[in-house]
N, C-alpha and C positions, 0 to 999 in steps of 0.2 A: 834236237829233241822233238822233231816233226812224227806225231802220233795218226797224222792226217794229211792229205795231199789238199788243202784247199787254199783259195788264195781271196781273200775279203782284203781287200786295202785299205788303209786307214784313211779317211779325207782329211784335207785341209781344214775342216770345221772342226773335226773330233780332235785336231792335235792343238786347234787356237784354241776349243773349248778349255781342255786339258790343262794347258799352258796358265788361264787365265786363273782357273780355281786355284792354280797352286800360287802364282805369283800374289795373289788379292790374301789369301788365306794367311800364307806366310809374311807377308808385309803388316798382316793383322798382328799376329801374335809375338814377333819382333821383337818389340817395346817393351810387352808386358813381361814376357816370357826375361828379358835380359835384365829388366828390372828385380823383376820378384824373386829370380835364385840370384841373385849378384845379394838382394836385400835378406835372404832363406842363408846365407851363408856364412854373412856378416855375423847375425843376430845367433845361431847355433855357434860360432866359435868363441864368439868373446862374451855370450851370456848366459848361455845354458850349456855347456861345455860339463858341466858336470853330472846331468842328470842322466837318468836311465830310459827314459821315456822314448828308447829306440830315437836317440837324436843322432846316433853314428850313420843309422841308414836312412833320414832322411837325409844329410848331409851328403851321401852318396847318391843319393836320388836327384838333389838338387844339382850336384856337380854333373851328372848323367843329362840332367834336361840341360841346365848351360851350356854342355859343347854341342847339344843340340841345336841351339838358339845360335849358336856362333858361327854356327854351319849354313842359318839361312838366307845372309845374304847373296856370298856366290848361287845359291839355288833361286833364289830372286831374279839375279840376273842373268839368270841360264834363261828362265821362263819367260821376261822380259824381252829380252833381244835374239831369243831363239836359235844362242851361238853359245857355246863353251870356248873360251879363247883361254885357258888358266891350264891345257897340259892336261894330257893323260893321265900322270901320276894321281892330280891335285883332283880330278874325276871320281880316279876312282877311290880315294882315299873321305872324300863324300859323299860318298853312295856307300861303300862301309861302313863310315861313323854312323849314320842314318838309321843301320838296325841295330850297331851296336846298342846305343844310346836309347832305342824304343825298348832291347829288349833289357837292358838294363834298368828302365825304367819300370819294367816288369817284375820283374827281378826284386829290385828294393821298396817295393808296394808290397810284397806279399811278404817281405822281415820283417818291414813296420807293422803290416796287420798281424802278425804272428807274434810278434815282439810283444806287443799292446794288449794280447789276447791271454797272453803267458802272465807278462805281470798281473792282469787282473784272478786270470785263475789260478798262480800259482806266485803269488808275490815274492814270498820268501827265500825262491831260491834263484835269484839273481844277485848278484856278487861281483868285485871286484874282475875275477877269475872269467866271469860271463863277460864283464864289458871285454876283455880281451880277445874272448870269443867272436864277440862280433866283429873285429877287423877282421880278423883269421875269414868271416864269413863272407864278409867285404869284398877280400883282396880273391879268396878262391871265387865270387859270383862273377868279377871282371873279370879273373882266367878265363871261366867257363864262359862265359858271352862273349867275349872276342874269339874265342876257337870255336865256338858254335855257330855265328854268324860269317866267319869266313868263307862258306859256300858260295853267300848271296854275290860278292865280286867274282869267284869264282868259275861261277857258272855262265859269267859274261862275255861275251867275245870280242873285245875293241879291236883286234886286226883285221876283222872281216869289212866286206864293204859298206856297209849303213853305219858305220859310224862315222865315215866321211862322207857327210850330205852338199855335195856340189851346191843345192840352193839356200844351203843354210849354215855350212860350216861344220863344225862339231857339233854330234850330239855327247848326251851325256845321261846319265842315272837311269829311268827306266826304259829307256830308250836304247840303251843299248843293245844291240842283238845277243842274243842265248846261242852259245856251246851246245852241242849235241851230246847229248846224256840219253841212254841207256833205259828205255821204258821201265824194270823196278827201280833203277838206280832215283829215276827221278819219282816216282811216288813213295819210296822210301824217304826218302828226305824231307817231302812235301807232307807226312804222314811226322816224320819226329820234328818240323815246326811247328805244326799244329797242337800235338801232345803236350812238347815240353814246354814251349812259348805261351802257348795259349790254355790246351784243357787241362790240365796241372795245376799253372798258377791260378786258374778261374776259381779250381773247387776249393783251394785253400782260401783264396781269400772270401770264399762264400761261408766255407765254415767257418773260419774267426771271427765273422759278422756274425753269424747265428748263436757260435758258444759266447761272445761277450754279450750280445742279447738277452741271450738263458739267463749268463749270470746277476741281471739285473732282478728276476725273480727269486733269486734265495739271499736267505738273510746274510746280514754285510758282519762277519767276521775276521779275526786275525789283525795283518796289518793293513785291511779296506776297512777304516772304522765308518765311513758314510758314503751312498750312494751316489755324491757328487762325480767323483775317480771314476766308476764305472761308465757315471755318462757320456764323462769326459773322452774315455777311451773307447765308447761304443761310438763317439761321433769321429773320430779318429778312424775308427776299422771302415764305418761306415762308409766314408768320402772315399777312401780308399777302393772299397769297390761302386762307388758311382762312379770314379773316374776311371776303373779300368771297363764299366758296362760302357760307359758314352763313347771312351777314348780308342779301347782295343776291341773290343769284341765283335764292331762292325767291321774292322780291318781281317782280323781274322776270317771271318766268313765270306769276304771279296775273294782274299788271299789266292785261295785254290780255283776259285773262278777266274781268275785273273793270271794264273797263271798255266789254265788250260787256253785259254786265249794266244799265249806268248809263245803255247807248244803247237799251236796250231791245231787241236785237237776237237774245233767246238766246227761242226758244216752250217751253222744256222747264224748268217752272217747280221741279222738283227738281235741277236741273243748277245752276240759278239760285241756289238756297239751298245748295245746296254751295261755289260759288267765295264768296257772299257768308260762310260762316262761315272760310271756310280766308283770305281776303285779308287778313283784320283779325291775322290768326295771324303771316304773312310781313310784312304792314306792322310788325308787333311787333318782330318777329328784324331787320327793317331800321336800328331804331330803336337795338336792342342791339348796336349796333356802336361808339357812342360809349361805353358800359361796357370793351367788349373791345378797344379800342385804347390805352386805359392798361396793361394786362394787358400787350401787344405790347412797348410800349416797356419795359420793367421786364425781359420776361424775354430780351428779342433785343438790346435793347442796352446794351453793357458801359459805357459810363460810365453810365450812366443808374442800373443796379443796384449799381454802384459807391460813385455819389455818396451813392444814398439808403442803402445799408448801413453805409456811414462818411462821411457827410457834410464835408467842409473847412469849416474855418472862415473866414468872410470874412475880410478883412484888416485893416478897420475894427475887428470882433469882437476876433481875435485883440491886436489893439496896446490896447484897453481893456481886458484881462484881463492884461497884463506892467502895466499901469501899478497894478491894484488888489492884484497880486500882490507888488509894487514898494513899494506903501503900505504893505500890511501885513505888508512883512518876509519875506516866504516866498517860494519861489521853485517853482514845480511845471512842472514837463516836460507838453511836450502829447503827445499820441497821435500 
């Protein structure tokens, strides 16, 4: 996919640079990130399992950032020791999950905001028959995102020779060298990730931010008997799109600079070393979305912060605790 005959070489500094953001970045978010949907998943199945408050896609959002989170130690130690020893397969089956998983997280950002923005303008007609709906919506969003993001390994070339680096071993994820593609083939493509990945998802969830805003100025009718619900669901839409402004949007507009770099198509070899140090920065904050989406559900929604503040006791729990309270003669009142 060479648009250009130039040849800018990458230093040894711009790839330790590189190397370093990603490994500090992802060692950051680690913890929090494995923590908060392992805890984001718990808490939606066994306690709010019945509600409508679009908990099916958070639940798939959660499960989206998790295999993200689970994907980043081998990328850790890719960065770290500046070798891939884990097999081709295992490469590139990481570097696919990678956007799967971003854009999945895309993906079920914009049902919640929609979800959240419907029940408040249109309460009454969500039903049984809907929650079914949203599997159905679910299961067809992962179709389409793993057959949409199949290009991204696609377009890779791991037989050619930069993938075996005599001084370093295997490389691995964006490192790997680009297949030659077909000048529209390749900005066609470059054109419908941006569309449907990015300017799509942006403007809906800017509008469900704005109509569940509106809705906060007209009188509270039907089944919204107080203004609480609205706020509740306007801070819900809202985090929703902070975390796609912080997390995706500066990814997005690397993207295509970052990928005229790869095609060789940029002669201004300082221009060049600027988008390659700032992409690794926005692929970072991409990446920090599955930390910041446990954060979302904790502080926008009320059962959630509920549960975990005074958790219930199951009902299992509870009936073997009368029974050892029963043996031993005492009798204590629960909370």
């Amino acid at each position: 996919m060479n648009f250009a005959n130039h040849s800018c070489q990458i230093s040894e500094d711009l790839q330790m640079y590189q190397h370093r953001v990603y490994a500090v970045v992802y060692s950051v978010i680690l913890a929090p990130g494995l923590l908060g949907n392992v805890l984001a998943l718990w808490v939606f199945k066994v306690y709010i399992r019945e509600t409508k408050k679009a908990v099916v896609f958070m639940m798939n959002l959660a499960v989206a950032d998790l295999l993200q989170v689970l994907s980043l130690p081998l990328r850790i130690y890719y960065y770290l020791y500046n070798t891939w020893p884990f097999g081709h397969p295992l490469c590139m089956i990481c570097f696919y999950l990678k956007y799967v998983n971003m854009y999945a997280s895309i993906y079920f950002l914009v049902c919640v905001s929609v979800r959240r923005c419907e029940l408040i303008m249109r309460p009454l007609r969500y039903n049984s028959s809907r929650r079914k709906g949203d599997l159905l919506i679910c299961a067809l969003g992962w179709l389409l995102v793993c057959l949409c993001c199949l290009p991204f390994p696609l377009l890779r070339n791991p037989s050619s020779e930069p993938y075996s680096n005599a001084s370093r071993g295997l490389v691995c994820f964006s490192e790997l060298p680009m297949r030659t593609v077909s000048i529209p083939a390749a900005w066609a493509l470059l054109i419908l990730a941006e569309l449907l990945g990015f300017i799509i998802p942006l403007i809906l969830v800017l509008a469900c931010t704005c109509l569940t805003a509106g809705s906060l100025r007209k009188p509270t009718t039907g089944a919204i008997p107080d203004r609480g619900e609205k706020r509740r669901a306007l801070r819900m839409v809202l985090s929703c799109a902070v975390v796609f402004l912080v997390c995706f949007v500066p990814y997005h507009i690397t993207m295509p600079l970052d990928f005229l770099v790869k095609a060789d198509a940029l002669s201004s070899c300082a221009l060049r070393d600027l988008i390659l140090r700032c992409h690794p920065v926005t692929l970072c904050l991409a990446s920090l979305n599955c930390s910041l989406d446990p954060l979302m559900y904790y502080f926008t929604t009320d059962e959630f912060w509920r549960r975990l503040s005074k958790p219930e006791i199951p009902e299992s729990m509870a009936f073997s605790r009368r029974l050892s309270c029963i043996a031993g003669g005492e009798d204590t009142e629960e909370d």
